[in-house]
MARPA-280936 format. One record per residue (C-alpha): x, y, z; residue in three letters; residue number from 0. Coordinates in pm, 1 decimal. Each point is the difference from the previous one (the first is absolute). Example, Ala and Ser with C-alpha at 12.3 -4.5 7.8 and 13.67 -1.06 7.14 Angstrom:
% residues 2
- px / py / pz / rest / nr
- 1230.0 / -450.0 / 780.0 / ALA / 0
- 137.0 / 344.0 / -66.0 / SER / 1
//
This chain:
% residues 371
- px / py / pz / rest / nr
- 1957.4 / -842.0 / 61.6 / UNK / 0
- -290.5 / -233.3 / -17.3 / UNK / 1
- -260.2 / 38.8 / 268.7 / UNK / 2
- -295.1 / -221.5 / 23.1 / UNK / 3
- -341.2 / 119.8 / 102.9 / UNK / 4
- -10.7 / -251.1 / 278.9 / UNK / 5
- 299.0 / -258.1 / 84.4 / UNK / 6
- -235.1 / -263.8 / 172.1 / UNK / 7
- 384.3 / -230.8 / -9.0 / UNK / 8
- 182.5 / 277.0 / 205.6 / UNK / 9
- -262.0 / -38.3 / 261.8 / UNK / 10
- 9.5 / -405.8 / -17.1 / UNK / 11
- 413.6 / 42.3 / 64.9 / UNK / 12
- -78.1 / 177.8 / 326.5 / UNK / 13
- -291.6 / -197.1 / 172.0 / UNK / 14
- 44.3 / -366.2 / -181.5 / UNK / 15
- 130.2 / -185.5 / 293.9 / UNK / 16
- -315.3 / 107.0 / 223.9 / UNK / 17
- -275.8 / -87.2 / -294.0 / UNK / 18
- 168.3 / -318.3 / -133.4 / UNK / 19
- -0.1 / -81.0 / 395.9 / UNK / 20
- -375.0 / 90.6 / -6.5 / UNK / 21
- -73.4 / -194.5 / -285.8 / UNK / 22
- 165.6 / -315.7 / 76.6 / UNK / 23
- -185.3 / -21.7 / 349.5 / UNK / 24
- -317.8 / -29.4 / -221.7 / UNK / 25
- 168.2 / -250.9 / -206.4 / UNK / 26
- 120.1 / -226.1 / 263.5 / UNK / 27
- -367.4 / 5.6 / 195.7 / UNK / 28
- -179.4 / -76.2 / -360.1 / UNK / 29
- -311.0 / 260.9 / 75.7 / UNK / 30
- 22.8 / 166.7 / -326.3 / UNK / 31
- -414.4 / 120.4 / 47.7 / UNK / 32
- -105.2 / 233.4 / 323.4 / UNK / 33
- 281.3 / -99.5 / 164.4 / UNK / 34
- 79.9 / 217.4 / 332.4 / UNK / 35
- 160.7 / 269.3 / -192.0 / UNK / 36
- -270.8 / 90.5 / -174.3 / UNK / 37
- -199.0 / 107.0 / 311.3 / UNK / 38
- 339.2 / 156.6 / 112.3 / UNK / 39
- 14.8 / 176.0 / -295.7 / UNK / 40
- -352.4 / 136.1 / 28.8 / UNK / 41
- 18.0 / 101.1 / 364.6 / UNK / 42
- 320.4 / 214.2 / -77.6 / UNK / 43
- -173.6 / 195.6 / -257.3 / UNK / 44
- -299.2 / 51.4 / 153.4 / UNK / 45
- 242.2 / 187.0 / 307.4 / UNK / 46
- 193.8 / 165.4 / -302.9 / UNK / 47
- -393.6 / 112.1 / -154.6 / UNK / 48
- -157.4 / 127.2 / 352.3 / UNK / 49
- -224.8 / -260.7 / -68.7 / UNK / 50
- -142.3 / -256.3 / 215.5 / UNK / 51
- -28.0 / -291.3 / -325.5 / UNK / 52
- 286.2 / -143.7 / -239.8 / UNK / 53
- -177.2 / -262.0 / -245.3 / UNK / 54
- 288.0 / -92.4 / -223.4 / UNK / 55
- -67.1 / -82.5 / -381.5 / UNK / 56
- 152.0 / -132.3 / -320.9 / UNK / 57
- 53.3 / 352.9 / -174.6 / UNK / 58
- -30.9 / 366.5 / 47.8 / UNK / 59
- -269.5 / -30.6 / -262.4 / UNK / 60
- -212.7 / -255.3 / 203.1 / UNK / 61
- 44.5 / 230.2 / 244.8 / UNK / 62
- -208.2 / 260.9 / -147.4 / UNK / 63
- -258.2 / -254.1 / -188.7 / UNK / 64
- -73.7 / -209.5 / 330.6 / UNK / 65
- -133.5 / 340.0 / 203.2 / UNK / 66
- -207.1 / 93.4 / -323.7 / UNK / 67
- -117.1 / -374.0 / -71.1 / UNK / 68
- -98.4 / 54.3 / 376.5 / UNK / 69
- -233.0 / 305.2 / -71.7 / UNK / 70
- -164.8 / -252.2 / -254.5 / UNK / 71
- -91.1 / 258.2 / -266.3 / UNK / 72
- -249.3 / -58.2 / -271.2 / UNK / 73
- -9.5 / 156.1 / -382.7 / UNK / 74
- 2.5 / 341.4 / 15.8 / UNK / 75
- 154.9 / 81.6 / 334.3 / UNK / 76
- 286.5 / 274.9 / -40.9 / UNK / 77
- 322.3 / 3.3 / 198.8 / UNK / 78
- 132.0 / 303.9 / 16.1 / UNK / 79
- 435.1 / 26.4 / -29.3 / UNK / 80
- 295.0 / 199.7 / -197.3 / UNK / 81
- 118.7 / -77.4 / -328.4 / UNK / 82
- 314.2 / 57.3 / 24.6 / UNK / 83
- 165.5 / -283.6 / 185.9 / UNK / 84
- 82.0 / -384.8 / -45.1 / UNK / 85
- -236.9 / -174.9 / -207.8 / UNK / 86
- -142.8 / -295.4 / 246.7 / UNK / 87
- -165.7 / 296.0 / 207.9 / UNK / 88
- -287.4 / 65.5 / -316.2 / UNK / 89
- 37.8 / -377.9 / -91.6 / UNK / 90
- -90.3 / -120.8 / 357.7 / UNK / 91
- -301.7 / 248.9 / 5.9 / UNK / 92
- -112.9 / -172.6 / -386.2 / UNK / 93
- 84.3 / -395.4 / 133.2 / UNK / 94
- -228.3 / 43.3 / 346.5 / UNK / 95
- -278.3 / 71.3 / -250.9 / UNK / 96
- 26.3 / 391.3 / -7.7 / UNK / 97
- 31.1 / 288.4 / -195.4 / UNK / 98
- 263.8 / 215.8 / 71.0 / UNK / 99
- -46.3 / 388.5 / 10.1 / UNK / 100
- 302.7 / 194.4 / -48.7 / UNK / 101
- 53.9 / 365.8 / 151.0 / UNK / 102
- 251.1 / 239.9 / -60.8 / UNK / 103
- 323.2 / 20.6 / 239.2 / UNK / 104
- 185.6 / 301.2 / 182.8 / UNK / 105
- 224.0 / 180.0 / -177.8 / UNK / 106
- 275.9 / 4.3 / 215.1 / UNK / 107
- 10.3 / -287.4 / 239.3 / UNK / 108
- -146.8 / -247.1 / -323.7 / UNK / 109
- -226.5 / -173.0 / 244.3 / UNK / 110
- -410.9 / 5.4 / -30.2 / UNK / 111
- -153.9 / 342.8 / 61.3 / UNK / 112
- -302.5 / -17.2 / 254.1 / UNK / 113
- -203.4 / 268.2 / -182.4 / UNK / 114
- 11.5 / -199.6 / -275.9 / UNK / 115
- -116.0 / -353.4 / 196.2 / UNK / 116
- -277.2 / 250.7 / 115.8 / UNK / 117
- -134.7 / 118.5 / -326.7 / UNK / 118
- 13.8 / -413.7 / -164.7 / UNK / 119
- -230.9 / -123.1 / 262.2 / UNK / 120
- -294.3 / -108.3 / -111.6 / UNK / 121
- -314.9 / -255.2 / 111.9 / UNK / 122
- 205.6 / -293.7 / -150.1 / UNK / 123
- 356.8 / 69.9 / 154.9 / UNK / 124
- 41.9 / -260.4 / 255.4 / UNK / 125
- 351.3 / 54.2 / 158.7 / UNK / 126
- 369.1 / 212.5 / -66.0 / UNK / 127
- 304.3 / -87.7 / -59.7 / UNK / 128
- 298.0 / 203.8 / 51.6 / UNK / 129
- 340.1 / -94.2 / -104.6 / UNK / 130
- 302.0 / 183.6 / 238.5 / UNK / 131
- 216.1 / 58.8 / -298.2 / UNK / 132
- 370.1 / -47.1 / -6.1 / UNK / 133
- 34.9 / 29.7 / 371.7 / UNK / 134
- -206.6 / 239.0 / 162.1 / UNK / 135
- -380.2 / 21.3 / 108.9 / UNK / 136
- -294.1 / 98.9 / -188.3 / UNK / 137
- -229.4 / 289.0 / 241.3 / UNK / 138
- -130.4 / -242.2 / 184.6 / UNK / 139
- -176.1 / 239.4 / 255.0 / UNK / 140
- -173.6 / 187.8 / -289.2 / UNK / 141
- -93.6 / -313.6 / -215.7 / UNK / 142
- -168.2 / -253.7 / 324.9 / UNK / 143
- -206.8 / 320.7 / 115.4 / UNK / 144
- -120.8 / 0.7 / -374.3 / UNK / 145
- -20.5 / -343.2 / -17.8 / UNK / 146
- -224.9 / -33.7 / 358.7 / UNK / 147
- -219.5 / 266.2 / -139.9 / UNK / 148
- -109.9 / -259.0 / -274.0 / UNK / 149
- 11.2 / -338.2 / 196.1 / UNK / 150
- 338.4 / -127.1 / -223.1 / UNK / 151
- 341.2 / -233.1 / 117.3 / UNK / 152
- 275.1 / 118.6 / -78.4 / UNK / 153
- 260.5 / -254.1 / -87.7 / UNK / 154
- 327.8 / 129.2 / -25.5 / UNK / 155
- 285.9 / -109.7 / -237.0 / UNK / 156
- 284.7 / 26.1 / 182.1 / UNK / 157
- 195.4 / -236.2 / -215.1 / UNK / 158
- 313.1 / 293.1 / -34.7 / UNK / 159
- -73.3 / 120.5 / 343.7 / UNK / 160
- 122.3 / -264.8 / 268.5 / UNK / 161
- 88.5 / 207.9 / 294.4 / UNK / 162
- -142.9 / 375.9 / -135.5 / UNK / 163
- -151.2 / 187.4 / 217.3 / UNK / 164
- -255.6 / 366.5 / 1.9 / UNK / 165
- -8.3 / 213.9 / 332.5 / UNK / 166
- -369.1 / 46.3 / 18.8 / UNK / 167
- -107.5 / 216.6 / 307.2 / UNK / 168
- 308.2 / 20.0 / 162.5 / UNK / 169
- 34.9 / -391.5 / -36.9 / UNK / 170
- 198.4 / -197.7 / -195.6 / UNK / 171
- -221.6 / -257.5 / -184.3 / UNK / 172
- 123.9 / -331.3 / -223.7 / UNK / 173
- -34.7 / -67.1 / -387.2 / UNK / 174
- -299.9 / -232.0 / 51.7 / UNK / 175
- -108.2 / 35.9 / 383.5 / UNK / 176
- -275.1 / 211.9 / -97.9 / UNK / 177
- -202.7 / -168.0 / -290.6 / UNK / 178
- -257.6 / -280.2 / 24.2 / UNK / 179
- 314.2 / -180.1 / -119.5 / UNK / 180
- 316.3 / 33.4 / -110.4 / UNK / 181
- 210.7 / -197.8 / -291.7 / UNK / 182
- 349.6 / -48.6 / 2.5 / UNK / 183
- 253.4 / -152.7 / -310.1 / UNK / 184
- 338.3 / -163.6 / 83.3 / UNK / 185
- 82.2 / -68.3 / -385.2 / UNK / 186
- 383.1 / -21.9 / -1.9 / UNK / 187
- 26.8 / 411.3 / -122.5 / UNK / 188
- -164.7 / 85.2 / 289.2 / UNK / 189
- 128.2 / 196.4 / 345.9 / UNK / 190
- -51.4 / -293.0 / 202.0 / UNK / 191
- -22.3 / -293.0 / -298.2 / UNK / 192
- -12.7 / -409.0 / -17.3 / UNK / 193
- 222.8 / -241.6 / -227.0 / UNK / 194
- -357.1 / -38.2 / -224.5 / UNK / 195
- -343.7 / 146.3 / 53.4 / UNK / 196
- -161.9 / 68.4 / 328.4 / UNK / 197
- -237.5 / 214.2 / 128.5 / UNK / 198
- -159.4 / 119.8 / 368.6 / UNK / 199
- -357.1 / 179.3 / 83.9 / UNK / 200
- -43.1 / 185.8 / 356.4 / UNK / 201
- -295.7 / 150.8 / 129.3 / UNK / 202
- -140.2 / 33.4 / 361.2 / UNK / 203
- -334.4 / -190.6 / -38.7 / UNK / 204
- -27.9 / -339.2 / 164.0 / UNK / 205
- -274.4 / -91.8 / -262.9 / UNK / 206
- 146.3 / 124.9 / -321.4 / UNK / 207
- 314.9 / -131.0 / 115.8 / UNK / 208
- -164.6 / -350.2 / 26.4 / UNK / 209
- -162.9 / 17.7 / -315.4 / UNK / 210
- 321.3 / 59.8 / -160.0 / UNK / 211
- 153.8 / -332.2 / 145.5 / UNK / 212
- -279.0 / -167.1 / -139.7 / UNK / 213
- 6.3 / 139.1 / -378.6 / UNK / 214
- 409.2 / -102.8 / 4.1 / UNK / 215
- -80.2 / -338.3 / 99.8 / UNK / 216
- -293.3 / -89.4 / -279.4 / UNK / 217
- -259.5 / 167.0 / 220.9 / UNK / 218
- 12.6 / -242.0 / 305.1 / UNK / 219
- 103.7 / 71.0 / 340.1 / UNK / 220
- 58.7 / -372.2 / 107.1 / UNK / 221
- 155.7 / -282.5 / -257.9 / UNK / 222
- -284.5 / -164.3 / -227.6 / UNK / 223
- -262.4 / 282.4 / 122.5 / UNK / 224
- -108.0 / 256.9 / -258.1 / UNK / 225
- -176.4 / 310.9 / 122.7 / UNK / 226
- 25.1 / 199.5 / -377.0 / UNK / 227
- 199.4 / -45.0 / -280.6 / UNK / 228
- 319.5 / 134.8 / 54.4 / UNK / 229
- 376.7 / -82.1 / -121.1 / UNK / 230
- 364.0 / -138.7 / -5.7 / UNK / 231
- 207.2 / 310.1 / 138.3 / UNK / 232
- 212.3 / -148.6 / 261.5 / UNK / 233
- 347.9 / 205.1 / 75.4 / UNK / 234
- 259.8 / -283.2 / -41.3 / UNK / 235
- 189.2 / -61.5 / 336.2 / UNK / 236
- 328.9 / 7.6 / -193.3 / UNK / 237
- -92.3 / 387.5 / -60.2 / UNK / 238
- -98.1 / 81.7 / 347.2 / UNK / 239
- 298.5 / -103.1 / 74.1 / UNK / 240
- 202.9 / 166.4 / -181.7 / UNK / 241
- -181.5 / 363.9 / 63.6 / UNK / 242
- 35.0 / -92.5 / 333.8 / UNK / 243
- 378.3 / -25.5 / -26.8 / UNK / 244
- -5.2 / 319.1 / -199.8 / UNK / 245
- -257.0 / 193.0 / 255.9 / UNK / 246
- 260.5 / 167.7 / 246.0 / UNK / 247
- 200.4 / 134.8 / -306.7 / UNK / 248
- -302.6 / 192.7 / -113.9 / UNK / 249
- 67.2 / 304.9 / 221.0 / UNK / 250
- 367.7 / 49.1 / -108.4 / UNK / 251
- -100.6 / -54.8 / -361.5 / UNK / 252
- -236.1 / 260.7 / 30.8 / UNK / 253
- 189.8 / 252.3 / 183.3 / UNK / 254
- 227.0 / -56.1 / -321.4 / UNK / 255
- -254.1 / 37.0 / -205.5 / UNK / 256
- -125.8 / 320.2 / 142.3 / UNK / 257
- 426.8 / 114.8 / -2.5 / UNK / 258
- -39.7 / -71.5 / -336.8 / UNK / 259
- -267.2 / 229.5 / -81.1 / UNK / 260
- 133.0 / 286.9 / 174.8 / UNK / 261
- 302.8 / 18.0 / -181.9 / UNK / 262
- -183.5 / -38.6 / -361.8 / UNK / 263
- -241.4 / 285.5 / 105.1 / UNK / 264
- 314.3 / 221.1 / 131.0 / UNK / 265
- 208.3 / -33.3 / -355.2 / UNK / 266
- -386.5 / 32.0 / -196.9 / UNK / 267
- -119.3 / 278.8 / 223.5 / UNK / 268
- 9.9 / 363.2 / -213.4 / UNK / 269
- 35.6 / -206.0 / -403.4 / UNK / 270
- -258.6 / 174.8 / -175.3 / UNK / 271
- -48.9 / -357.5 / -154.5 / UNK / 272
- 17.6 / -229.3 / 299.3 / UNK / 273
- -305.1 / -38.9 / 211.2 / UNK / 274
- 96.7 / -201.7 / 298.4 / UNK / 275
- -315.1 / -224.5 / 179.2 / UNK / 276
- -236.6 / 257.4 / 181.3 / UNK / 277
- 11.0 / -136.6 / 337.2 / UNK / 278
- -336.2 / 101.0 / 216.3 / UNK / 279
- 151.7 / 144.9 / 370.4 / UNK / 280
- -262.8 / -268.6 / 144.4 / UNK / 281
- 212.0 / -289.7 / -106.1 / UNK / 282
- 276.3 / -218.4 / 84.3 / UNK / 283
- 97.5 / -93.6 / -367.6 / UNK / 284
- 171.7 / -324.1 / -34.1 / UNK / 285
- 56.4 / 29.0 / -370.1 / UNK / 286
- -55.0 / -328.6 / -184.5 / UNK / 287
- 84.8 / 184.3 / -308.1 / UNK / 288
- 180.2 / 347.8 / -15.2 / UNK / 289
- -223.9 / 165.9 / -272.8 / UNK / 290
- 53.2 / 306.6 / -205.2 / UNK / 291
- -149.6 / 188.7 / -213.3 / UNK / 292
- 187.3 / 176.6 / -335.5 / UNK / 293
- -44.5 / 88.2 / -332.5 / UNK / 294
- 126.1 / -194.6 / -321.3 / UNK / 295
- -69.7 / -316.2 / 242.6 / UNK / 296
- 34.6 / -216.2 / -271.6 / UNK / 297
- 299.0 / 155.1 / -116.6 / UNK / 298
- 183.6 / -42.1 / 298.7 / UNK / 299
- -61.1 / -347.9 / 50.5 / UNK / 300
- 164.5 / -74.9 / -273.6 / UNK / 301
- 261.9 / 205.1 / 110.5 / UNK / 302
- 44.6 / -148.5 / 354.2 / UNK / 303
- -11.2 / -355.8 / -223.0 / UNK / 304
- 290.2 / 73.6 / -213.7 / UNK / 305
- 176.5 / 118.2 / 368.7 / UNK / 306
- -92.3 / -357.7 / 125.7 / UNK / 307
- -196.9 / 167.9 / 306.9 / UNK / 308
- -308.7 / -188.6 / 85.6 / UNK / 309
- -313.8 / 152.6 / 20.1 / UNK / 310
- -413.5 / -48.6 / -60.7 / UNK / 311
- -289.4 / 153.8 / -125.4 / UNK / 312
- -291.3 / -93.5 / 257.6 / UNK / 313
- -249.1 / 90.9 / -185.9 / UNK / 314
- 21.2 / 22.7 / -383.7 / UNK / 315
- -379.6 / -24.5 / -11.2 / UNK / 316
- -237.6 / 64.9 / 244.4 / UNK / 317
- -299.5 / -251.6 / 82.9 / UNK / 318
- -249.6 / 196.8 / -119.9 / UNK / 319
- 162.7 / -13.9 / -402.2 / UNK / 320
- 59.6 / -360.1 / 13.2 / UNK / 321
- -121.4 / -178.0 / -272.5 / UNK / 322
- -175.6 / -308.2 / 225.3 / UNK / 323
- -179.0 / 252.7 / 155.9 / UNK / 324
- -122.2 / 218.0 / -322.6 / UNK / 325
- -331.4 / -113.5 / 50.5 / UNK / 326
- -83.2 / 215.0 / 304.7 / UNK / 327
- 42.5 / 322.5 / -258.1 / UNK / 328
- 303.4 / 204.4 / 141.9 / UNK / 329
- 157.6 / 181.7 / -253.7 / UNK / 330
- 361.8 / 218.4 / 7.0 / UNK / 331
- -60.6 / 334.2 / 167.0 / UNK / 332
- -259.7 / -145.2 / 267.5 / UNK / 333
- 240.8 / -7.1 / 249.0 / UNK / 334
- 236.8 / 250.0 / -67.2 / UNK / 335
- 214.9 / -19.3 / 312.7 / UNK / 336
- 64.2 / -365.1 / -22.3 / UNK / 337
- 53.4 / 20.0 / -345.6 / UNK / 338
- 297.2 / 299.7 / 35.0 / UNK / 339
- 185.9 / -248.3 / 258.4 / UNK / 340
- -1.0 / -287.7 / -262.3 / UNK / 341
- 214.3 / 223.3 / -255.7 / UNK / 342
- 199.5 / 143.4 / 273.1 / UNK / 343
- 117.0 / -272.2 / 274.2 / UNK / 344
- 298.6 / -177.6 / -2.2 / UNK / 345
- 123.7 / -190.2 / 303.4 / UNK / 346
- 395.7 / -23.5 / 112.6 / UNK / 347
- 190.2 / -264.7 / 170.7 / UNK / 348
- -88.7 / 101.9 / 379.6 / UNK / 349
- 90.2 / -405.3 / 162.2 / UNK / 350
- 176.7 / -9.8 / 374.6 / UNK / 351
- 333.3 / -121.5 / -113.1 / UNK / 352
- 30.4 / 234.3 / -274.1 / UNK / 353
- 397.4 / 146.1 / 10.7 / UNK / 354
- 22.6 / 391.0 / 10.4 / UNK / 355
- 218.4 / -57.0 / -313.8 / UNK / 356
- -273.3 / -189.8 / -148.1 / UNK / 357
- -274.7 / 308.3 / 93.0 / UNK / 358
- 262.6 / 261.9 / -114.8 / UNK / 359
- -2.2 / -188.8 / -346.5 / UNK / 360
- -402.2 / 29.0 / -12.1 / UNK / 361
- 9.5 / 373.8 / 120.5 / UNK / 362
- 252.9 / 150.6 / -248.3 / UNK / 363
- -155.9 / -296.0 / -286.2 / UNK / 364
- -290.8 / 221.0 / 52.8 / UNK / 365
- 72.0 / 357.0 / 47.4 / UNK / 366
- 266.6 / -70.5 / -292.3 / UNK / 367
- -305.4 / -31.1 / -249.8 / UNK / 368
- -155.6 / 330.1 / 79.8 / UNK / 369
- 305.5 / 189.9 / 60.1 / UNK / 370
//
């Protein structure tokens, strides 16, 4: 049986009749730019975030660079973050005109480890970034204390976390309620994704909030009036749209999601080879990717390829080894913990309308090779 990794056509059969609705009411009024969606859009995620600001943007990548053009850092200013995670995250830090400083991760959860923010800080670091990786939350109430301490933003990169959630004192608190500001990606893979590229920041600050309005829109808050230099990022209305269509089918697809996960983790759990995700008891995982760790990683990729089972390596090389970024001296063994995920990860098809056939045929496609 093939199985894909994600079947982004099973989920257009279900809801096509509400987005093609959704789509052809923008078509038929002609506002293709900031049309009322878009401020829909943004006031629906910022109620999703905890947050009290949506400022919609053309990408998930803009929505990291516009909060760090907004810190306007000079040569030599450090930005602290993980290396093991999506690419834009380090290039964002490198494009606003910073240098990106790359700390080791935890060992079990994958996300960026607070004692090792703590140590990297220096006189030059001028903010954080932590990514919520595949789903669930970074320690938020161990890296803001640290990050306080030293007068730092966080921004967090919540681009696979729409919807996560930490219980922090008793509370439960929001992937990106809790940073200076918060970045969100709805590139078509994504839990919650567009029909293109589109991307969403949050925060609770009236002022960095309008500062952000102003770098999307070439730096002016009214037409033909140009406080700074900023940029083009506008979120198309066509793709608030359609995220708005797909909004209240977020919940179900994550409750599948999480269904999902359960049952790999119940057929892994006890393989001496299988290491299902470590899930930290503080978070409501709502697993973007379902991520394991094994041995012979390469091996079995080309295993689960002959078996036609989808699957992904995210990431074959962490940030810190890449070659654009060989100038800043990291070398292999550096990092060690980020380093032993890169050999070891492999990702499995975890999407909402995956069949139980379909996650049978991943399960035994996998146990199969180590058996």
């Amino acid at each position: 049986m093939n199985v894909p990794l994600l079947d982004l056509v099973a989920q257009y059969r279900e809801i096509k009749d509400d987005v093609l609705a959704a789509m052809m009411k923008v078509i038929e009024r002609q506002s293709f730019i900031m049309g009322p969606e878009v401020g829909q859009l943004e006031t629906e995620i910022a109620r999703l975030s905890r947050a009290k600001h949506g400022i919609a943007c053309a990408s998930g990548t803009d929505a990291l660079l516009l909060p760090l053009k907004a810190l306007d850092l000079r040569e030599g200013d450090q930005v602290i973050t993980t290396p093991f995670t999506f690419f834009a995250t380090a290039g964002t830090i490198h494009n606003a005109g910073g240098t990106p400083v790359f700390v080791d991760i935890d060992p079990g959860t994958m996300n960026i480890s607070p004692a090792a923010i703590e140590a990297a800080i220096t006189s030059r670091t001028r903010a954080i970034v932590v990514v919520h990786l595949f789903g669930q939350m970074a320690a938020m109430e161990l890296i803001l204390p640290i990050a306080a301490r030293h007068g730092l933003p966080v921004i967090e990169d919540g681009a696979q976390s729409i919807g996560a959630r930490r219980k922090i004192d008793g509370t439960w608190r929001a992937s990106g309620e809790l940073g200076a500001v918060g970045t969100l990606s709805f590139f078509p893979t994504k839990n919650l994704g567009a029909w293109g590229d589109g991307g969403l920041m949050v925060t609770q600050d009236d002022a960095t909030a309008d500062h952000l309005r102003r770098l999307r829109l070439h730096g002016g808050s009214r037409q033909y009036f140009h406080e700074e230099v900023g940029t083009n990022s506008r979120l198309d209305t066509l793709q608030a749209a359609v995220l708005l269509a797909k909004l209240p089918h977020l919940p179900r697809w994550t409750e599948a999601r999480k269904r999902h996960a359960a049952r790999y983790t119940a057929a892994f759990r006890g393989s001496a080879d299988i290491c299902p995700p470590a899930i930290d008891a503080a978070n409501d995982h709502i697993f973007h990717q379902y991520t394991i760790r094994v041995p012979r990683r390469d091996d079995l990729q080309g295993h689960l390829k002959a078996k036609g089972i989808g699957h992904s390596i995210y990431y074959p090389l962490a940030l810190h080894l890449q070659p654009c970024f060989a100038s800043l001296g990291y070398r292999r063994g550096r990092l060690p913990i980020s380093e032993a995920a890169m050999d070891s990860v492999i990702s499995l098809p975890v999407y909402p309308e995956m069949t139980a056939q379909q996650q049978d045929a991943v399960i035994d496609a996998v146990q199969s090779f180590y058996a």
